[in-house]
N, C-alpha and C positions, 0 to 999 in steps of 0.2 A: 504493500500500500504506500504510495506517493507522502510525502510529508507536506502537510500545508505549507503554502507560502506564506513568509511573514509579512506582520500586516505593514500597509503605509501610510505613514502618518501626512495628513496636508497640513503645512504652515504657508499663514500670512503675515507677510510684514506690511508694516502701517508707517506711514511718513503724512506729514503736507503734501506735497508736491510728485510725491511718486515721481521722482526724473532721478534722484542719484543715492540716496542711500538705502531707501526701501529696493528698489530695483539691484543694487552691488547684492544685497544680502540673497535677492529672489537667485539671482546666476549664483552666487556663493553655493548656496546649499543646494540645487540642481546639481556641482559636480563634487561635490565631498559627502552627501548625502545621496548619491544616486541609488536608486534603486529600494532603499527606506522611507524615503522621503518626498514627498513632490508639492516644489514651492511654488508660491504666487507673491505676490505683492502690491499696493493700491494704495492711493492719497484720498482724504479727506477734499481736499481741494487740489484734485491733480492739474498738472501742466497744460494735459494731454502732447509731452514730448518729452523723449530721453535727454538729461542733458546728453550733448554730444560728448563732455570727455568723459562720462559713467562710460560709452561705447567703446571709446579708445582704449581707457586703462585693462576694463575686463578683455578686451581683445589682445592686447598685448599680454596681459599677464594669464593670456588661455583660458578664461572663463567663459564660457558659452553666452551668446546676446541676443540669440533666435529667437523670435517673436517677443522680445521685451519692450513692452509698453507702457505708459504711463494712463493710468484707468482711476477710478472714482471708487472706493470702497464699496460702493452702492452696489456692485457686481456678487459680491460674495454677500449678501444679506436677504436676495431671495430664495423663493421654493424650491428654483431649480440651480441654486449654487452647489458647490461642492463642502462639504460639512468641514468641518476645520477643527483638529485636534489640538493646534497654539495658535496664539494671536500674540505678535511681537511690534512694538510700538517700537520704531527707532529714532524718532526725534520728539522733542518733550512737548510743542504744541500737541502731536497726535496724541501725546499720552493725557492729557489735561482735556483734551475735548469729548464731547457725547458720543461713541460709536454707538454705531447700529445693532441691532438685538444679531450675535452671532449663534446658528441654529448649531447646537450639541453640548453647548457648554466647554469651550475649549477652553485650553492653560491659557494664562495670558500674563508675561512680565515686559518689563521698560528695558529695550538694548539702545539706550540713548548715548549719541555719538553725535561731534561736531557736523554742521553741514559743510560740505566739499565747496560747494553752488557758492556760498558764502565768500570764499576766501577771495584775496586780493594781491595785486603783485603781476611778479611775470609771470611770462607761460609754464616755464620750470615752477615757479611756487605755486602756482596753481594747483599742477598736475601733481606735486607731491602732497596738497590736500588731500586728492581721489585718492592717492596711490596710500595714504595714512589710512583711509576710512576704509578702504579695501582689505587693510592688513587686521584692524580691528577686528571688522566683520568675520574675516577666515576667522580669527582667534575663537570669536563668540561660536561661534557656526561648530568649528570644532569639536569643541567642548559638549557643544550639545549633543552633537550627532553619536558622541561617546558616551552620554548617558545611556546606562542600564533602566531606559525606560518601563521596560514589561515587568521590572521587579521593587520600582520603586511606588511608594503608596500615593496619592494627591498633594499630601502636604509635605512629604519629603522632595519629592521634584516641583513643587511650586519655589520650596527655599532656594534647590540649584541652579531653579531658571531666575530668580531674581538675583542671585550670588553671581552668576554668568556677566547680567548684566551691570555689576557693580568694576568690574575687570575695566583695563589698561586701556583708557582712551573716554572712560562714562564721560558726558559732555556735562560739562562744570555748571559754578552761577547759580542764577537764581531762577532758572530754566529747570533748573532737578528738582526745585521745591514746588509741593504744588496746595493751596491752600483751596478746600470748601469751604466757602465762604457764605456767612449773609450778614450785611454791613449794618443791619438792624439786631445785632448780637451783639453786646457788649464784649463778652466772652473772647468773641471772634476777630472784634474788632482790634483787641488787645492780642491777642495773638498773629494776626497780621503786622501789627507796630515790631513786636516781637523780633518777627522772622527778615523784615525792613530795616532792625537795629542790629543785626546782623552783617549788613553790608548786603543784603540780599531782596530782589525785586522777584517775588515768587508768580508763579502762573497762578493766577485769581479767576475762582469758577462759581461762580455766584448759584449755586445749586437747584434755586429755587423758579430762577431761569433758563438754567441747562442743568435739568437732574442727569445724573449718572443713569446710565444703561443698569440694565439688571443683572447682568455680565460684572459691570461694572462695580457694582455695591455689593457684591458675592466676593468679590477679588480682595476689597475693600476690607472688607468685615474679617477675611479669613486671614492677609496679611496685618489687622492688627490683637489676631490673636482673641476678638472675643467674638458673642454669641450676637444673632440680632435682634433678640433680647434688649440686650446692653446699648445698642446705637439707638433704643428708640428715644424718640423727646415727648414727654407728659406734657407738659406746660407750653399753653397756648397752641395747643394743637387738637382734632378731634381722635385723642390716646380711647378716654373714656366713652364718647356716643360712638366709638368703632368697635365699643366692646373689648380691647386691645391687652385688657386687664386680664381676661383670662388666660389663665397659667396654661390649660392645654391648648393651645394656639402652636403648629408646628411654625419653625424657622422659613419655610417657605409660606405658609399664613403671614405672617410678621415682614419678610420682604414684601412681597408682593401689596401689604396692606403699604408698604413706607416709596415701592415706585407709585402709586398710584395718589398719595399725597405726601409727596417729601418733605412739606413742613414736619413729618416725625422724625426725618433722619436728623439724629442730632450735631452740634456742629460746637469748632471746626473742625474738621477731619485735616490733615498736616500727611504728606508724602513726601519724603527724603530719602539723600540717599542710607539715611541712618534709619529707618525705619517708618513705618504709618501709624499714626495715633490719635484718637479722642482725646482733642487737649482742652479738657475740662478738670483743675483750671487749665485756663491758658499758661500759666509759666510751664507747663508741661513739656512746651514746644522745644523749650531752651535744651532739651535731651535729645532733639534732631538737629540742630545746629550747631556750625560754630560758633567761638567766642560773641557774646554783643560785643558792641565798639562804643558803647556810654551806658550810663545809667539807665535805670528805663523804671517809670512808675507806670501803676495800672490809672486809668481814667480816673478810679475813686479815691486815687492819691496813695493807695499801697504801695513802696517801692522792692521791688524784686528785684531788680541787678543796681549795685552800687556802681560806683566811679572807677573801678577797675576791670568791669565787667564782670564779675563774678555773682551768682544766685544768691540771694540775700533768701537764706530758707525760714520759715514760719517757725517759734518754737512750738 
């Protein structure tokens, strides 16, 4: 009797623009994963064109460019797309924005890396931007394609594929922080000063405006370790006329009650590269950041970081 084939896994990679780093990763893993693996890749707001040196570098350094296109995410979120086992963000706008409801429930971590398109100079410094993000990408790509996926549990290979993309080249700044926000939050609003007093201008996603995908708050909830239980918000919300009180209510009851009115998700939710957390309170935050660079009081005149920058803890 024949041995099954093993199974293949689809990944997408998510960028803006789908023209050079979502696209380097889609040929990346087409020739280091062949045969395991078969990649795509798409922008939130694509080009609709390759950059041309994404074409050049992978043709030169042998990576296949056959049918690579720059497309709209919109492709892989219907009935008749192909189901997707990861979903990899490699630039931090796509990681902070709303995606589309992806059907199977696939992994999903941040392989955020500078953009190439970005840089400036000569032609040589150009080209050794691509030729940087190229080397990144093999690196991540790698790594992954070397995981003993069939043996590892959901929450052991979510930590590897977010450790993956913490590796040599994660793109810096205040682009890797990512705050949920709503500026009608005290809490919140103090915790945005916070991650500001840092030296840091974080990607702000006003929630209440652009809720997270349900993908998205799954991801959410399980990278910081609690239950969705715990993220709900009581106050000032309909917790109580949704019944929301009762204790057998399952985790997917409780999601699906918090996409449907996300004034429960409570807030703010903080993503770094030091971890994701409910920073309630807010000086919470100051354990995914670097040093502040001044003192910093809360609006009610509490002050949490002194003149050296240091946590001024509560006795």
């Amino acid at each position: 009797m024949a041995e099954a084939s093993p199974r293949v896994f689809n990944v997408l990679f998510l960028c803006t623009g789908n023209s050079a780093r979502s696209i380097i990763a889609e040929s990346v893993l087409r020739k280091e994963g062949s045969g395991r693996f078969r990649a795509f890749s798409a922008g939130s707001q694509p080009k609709g064109e390759v950059h041309p040196r994404t074409l050049t570098i992978l043709q030169n350094y042998h990576y296949p460019t056959e049918g690579l296109r720059s497309k709209s995410w919109d492709e892989f979120s219907g009935p008749d797309a192909p189901v997707m086992d990861f979903v990899f963000t490699v630039c931090d706008n796509a990681a902070g924005e709303t995606c589309p409801y992806w059907p199977g429930q696939p992994m999903t971590a941040h392989w955020g890396v500078a953009d190439p398109a970005a840089a400036s100079g000569s032609d040589l410094q150009c080209d050794l931007a691509f030729i940087e993000t190229l080397r990144y990408m093999k690196a991540r790509i790698q790594a992954f394609v070397a995981l003993p996926i069939s043996t590892l549990d959901r929450a052991s290979l979510a930590t590897k594929l977010h450790q993956i993309g913490r590796a040599e080249g994660a793109s810096g700044g205040g682009a890797d922080v990512i705050i949920y926000h709503n500026p009608d939050c005290g809490t919140s609003r103090n915790t945005l000063a916070m991650i500001r007093n840092a030296g840091i201008e974080p990607h702000v996603v006003e929630y209440l405006k652009s809720p997270p995908s349900r993908l998205q708050l799954e991801d959410l909830i399980s990278r910081m370790g609690i239950s969705p239980r715990e993220l709900l918000r009581e106050k000032g919300t309909p917790y109580v006329e949704l019944g929301l009180d009762d204790p057998s209510l399952t985790d997917d009851a409780l999601v699906e009650a918090m996409m449907a009115h996300p004034i429960l998700i409570n807030r703010p939710i903080v993503v770094s590269p030091q971890g994701v957390r409910l920073c309630r309170p807010s000086e919470l935050v100051l354990d995914l950041l670097p040093p502040q660079q001044a003192a910093f009081s809360k609006e009610d005149g509490e002050q949490v970081v002194d003149a050296q920058g240091n946590h001024i803890r509560s006795a």
